[in-house]
C-alpha positions in Angstrom: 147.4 36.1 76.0 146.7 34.1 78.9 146.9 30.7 76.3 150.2 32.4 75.4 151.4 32.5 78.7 150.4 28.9 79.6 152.0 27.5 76.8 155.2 29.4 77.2 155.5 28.1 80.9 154.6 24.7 80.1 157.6 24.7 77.5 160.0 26.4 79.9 159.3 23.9 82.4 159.3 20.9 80.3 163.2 19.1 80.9 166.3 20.2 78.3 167.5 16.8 75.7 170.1 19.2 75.5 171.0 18.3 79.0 172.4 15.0 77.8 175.6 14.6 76.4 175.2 16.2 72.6 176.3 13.9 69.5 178.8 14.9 67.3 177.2 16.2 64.3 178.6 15.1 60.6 176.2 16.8 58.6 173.6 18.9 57.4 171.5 17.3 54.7 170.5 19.2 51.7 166.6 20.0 50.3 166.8 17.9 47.4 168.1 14.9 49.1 165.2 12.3 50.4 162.3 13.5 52.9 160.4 11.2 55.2 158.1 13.9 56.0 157.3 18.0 55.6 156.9 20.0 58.9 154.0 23.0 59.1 152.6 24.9 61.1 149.2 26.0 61.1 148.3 29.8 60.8 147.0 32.1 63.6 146.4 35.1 61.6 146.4 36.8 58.3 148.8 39.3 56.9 146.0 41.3 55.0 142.6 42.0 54.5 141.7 39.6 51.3 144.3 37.1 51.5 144.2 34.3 53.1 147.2 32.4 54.8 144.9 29.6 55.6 144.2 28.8 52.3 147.6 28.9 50.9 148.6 26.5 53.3 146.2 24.6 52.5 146.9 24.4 48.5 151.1 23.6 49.5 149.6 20.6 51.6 147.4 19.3 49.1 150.2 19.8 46.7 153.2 17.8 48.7 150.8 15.6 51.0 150.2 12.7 48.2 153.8 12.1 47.7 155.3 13.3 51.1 153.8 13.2 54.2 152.9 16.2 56.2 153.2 16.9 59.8 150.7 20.0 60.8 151.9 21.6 64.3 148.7 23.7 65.5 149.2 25.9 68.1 146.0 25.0 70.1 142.8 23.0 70.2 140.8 25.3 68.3 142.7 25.4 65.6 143.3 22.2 65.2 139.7 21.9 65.0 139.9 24.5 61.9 143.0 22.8 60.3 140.9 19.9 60.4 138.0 21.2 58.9 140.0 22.5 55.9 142.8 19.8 55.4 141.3 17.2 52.4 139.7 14.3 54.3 141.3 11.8 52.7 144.8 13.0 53.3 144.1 12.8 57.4 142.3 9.2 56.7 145.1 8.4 55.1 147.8 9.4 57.3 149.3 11.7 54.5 148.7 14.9 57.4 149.1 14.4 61.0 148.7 16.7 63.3 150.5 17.8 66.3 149.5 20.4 69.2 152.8 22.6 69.2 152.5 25.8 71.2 154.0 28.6 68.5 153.3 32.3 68.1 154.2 32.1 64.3 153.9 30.2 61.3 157.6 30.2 60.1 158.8 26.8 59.9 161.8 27.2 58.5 163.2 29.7 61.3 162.4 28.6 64.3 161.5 25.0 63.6 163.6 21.8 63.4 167.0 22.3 62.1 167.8 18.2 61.3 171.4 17.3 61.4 173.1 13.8 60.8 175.2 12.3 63.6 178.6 10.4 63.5 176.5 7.2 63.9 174.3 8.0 60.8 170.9 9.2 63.4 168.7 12.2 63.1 169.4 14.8 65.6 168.0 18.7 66.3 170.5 21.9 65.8 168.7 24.5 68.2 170.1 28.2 67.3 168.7 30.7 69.2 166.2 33.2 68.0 165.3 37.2 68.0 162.1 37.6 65.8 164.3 38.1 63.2 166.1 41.1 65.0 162.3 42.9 65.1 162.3 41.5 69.4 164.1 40.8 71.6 165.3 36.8 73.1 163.3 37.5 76.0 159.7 38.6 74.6 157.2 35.8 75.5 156.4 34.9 71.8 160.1 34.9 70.5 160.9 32.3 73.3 157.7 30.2 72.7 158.6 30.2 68.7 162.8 29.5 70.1 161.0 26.7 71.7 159.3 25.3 68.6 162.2 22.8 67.6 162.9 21.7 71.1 159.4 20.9 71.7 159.5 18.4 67.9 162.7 17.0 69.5 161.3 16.0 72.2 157.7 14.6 70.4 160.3 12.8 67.5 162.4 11.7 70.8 165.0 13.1 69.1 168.6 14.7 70.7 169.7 18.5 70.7 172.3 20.3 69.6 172.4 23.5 72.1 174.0 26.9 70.4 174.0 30.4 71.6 174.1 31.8 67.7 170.6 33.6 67.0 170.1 32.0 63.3 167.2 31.2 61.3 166.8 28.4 58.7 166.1 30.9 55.9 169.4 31.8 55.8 171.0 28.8 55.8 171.8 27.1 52.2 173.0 23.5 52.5 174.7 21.2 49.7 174.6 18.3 52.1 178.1 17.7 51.8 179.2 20.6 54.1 179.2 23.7 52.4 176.8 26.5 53.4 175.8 29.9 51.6 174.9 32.3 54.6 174.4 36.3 53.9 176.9 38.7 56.2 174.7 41.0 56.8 172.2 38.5 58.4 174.7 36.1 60.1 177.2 39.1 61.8 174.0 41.4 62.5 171.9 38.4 64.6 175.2 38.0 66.2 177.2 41.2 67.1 180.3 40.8 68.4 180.9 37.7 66.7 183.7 37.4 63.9 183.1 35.4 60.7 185.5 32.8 62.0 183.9 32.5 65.1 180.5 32.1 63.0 181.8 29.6 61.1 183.5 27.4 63.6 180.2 27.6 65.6 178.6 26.4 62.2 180.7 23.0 62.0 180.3 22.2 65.5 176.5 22.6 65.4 176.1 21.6 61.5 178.8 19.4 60.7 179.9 22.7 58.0 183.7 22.0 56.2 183.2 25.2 54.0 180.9 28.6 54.4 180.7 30.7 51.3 179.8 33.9 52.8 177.0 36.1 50.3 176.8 39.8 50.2 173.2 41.7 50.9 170.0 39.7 49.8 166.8 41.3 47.7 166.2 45.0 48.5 162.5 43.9 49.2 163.8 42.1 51.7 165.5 44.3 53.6 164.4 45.8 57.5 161.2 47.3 57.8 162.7 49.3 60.4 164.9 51.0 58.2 162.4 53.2 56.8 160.2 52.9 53.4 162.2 52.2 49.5 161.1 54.0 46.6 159.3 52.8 43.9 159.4 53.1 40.3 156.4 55.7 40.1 157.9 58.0 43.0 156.0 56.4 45.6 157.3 55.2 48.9 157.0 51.2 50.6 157.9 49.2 53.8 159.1 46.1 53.2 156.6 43.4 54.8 158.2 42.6 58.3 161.2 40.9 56.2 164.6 39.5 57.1 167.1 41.7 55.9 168.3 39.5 53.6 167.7 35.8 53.6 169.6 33.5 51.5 166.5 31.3 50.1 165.0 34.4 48.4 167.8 34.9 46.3 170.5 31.4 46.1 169.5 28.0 46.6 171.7 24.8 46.4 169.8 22.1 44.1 172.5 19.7 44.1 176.0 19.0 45.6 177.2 21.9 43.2 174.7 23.5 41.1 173.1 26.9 43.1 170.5 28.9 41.2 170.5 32.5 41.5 168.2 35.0 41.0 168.9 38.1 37.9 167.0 41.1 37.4 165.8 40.9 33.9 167.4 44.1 31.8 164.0 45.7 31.2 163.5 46.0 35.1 167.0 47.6 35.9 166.0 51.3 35.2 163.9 50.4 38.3 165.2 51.7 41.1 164.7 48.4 43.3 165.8 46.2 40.2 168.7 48.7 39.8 170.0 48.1 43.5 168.6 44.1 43.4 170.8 43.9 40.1 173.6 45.5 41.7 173.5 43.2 45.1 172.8 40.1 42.6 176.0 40.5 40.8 178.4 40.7 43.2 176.7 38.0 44.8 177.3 35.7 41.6 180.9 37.4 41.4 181.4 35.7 44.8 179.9 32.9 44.1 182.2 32.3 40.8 185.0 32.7 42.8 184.3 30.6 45.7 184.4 26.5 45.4 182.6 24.0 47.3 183.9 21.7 50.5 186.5 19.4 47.8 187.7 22.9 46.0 185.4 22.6 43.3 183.9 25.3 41.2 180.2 26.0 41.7 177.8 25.8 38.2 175.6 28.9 38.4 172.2 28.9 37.2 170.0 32.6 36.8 166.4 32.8 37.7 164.6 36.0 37.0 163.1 37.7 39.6 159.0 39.0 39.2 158.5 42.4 38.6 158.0 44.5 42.2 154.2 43.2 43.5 152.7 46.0 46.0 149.6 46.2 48.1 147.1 48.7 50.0 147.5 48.0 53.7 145.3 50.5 56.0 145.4 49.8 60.0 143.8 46.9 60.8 145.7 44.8 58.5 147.8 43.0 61.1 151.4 43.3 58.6 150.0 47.3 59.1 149.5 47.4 63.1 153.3 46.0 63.2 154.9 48.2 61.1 152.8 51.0 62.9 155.0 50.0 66.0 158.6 49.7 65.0 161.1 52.5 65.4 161.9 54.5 62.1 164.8 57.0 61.1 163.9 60.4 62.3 163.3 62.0 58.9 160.9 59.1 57.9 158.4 58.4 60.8 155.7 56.1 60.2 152.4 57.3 58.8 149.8 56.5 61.4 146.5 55.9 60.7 147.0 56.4 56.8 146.9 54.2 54.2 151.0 52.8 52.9 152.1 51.1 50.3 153.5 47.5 50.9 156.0 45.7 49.1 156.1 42.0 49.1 158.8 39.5 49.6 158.5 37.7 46.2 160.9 35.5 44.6 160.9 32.5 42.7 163.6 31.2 44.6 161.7 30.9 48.1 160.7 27.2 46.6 160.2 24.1 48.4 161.9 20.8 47.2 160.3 17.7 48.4 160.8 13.9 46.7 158.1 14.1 43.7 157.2 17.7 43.8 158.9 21.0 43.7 156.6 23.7 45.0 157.4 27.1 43.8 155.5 30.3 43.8 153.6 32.2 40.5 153.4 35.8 39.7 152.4 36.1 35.9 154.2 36.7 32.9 157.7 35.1 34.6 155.9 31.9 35.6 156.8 30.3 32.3 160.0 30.6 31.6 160.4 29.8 35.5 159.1 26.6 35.2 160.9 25.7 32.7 164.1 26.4 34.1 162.7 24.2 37.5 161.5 21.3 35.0 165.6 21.3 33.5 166.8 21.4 37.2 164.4 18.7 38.4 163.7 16.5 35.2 162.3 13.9 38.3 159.8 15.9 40.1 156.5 17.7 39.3 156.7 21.5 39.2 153.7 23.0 40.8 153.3 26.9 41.1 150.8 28.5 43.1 150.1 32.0 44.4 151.6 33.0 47.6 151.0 36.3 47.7 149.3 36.2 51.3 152.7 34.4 52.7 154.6 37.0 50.5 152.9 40.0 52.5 153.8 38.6 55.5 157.8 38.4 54.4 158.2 35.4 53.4 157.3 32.2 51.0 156.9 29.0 50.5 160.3 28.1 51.7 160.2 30.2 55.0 156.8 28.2 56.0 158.3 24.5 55.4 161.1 22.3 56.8 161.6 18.6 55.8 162.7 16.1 57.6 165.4 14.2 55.9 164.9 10.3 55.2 168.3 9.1 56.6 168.8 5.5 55.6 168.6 6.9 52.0 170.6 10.4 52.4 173.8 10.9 50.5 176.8 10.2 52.6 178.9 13.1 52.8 
């Protein structure tokens, strides 16, 4: 704690970019455009007893690291010593992973780390949203304001300017197509941000992303949902919390791969007697009905392409298991308190879709008898790239994939113009 507190009063102290005058911002880049590098952050902690976060970082570096640079943020000396120990030699000889002392509570790149935008004048800059632990804290707890402090902190390493915003937004939920159309979920967008209209959202969006057009999606994966909101029932009768998720992040469910193709996940018909597959397939379909119906920044229609989603994937989690000791502390509906000190059943946040796109390599996740026809669908969407899958099941336990622990930096004097 005391390393905690030092690192969250050397970042308050440390002088604001955002005290400049702020560019004007053009654009948000998309995934699939080109990368000069891939931001991560080191782990802290597991999620569960057997799974190790540590080494599935490990296996996405070794994955992207030949092809596209990494930059490792550690949190403190000691770990960097660790992340040292268990990054490939030759990648760090080689420059391929560099590593950076960041302070950071969490591991979640994309939510709390740097949001790159193009400038008027064709530059790099940083969009800094605010941030709420993904509505589980509060702006003022000491590790939500160290992990708010994340992007400023690569800003000011990268000597890079700020965009300043007030909107509590996390990367996860933002979609881009790089030529200013964003997919963003209501439910996560309007709840981060009460008070706020959609209009106000979305003129917000274009000063701080350069956004012409925001195709707003109804409620993301069922599994994905607040843990707060009390346990879903599986297909066997048995209750599950949802793993500290994000009520509804757009990357688990829609992603943009080009300027107007968005892939979007389906609930195969032999899991829709489920009764999480029954309420994902409902939520799916009217997101695809809006997305038929909406059109990009020039009016355009969208082409939509279905991915299945992997059967439900649940886990034993007894206290101890940090994911357990959280969920142990949040506030639940009266007529569903939390079972303390007993064993629960934990749901993961697994998708196909929580994917990473970098220049040579797409880095998706595996869960079995799916993976296939998965990676086929990836190969036809990227006929360029290498399709590697690999088990994330640790990230997925902790809410998330191998989206949510990832950000690229975009390789501007080769990005599509808008």
């Amino acid at each position: 704690m005391k390393t905690l507190a030092l690192c969250l009063m050397l970042v308050l102290a440390a002088p604001s970019l955002a005290e400049a005058d702020e560019p004007t911002i053009v654009r948000m880049p998309a995934e699939f455009e080109p990368q000069d590098a891939v931001w991560m952050i080191w782990p802290q902690a597991e999620h569960v007893a057997g799974l190790s976060n540590t080494a599935a970082v490990v296996e996405i570096v070794e994955a992207i690291a030949p092809t596209t640079p990494v930059k490792l943020a550690v949190a403190n000396s000691e770990l960097e010593t660790v992340a040292r120990n268990a990054i490939p030699a030759e990648l760090l000889m080689a420059g391929r992973v560099t590593i950076h002392q960041l302070p950071s509570a969490q591991f979640w790149t994309r939510d709390m780390g740097p949001n790159y935008v193009e400038t008027a004048d064709g530059a790099l800059a940083i969009a800094d949203f605010k941030f709420n632990g993904w509505g589980y804290g509060n702006p003022t707890d000491a590790d939500v304001r160290l992990d708010e402090a994340f992007d400023r902190e690569v800003a000011r390493l990268e000597k890079l300017p700020i965009v300043t915003t007030e909107l509590i937004s996390e990367g996860g939920d933002r979609e881009s197509n790089g030529r200013g159309t964003l997919l963003v979920v209501e439910a996560v967008e309007l709840g981060r941000n009460p008070g706020m209209s959609k209009s106000e959202l979305e003129a917000e969006f274009q000063r701080v992303l350069g956004v012409r057009k925001v195709i707003w999606l109804g409620p993301g994966l069922r599994e994905d949902d607040h843990s707060f909101l009390g346990p879903i029932t599986l297909q066997s009768g048995e209750p599950a919390y949802t793993a500290i998720t994000t009520n509804g992040h757009v990357d688990e469910f829609a992603r943009f791969v080009s300027p107007r193709k968005v892939l979007l996940a389906e609930v195969p018909p032999e899991d829709r007697s489920d009764p999480i597959g029954a309420e994902n397939h409902r939520r799916l379909e009217e997101n695809y009905a809006r997305l038929k119906a909406a059109s990009d920044q020039d009016g355009q229609p969208l082409d939509i392409v279905r991915v299945p989603l992997p059967r439900p994937t649940v886990t034993t989690m007894r206290p101890g298991d940090p994911v357990y000791d959280f969920l142990a502390t949040l506030d639940y509906p009266p007529k569903a308190p939390f079972p303390t000190g007993q064993l629960i059943k934990v749901i993961a946040a697994a998708s196909y879709l929580n994917f990473l796109i970098t220049d040579e390599v797409v880095v998706a996740p595996k869960y079995g008898e799916r993976d296939q026809q998965v990676q086929e669908i990836l190969q036809a969407t990227f006929p360029d790239r290498k399709i590697v899958m690999l088990d994330m099941l640790a990230i997925n336990f902790g809410g998330g994939g191998i989206h949510c622990i990832t950000m690229p930096e975009p390789r501007m004097n080769e990005a599509e113009s808008p």
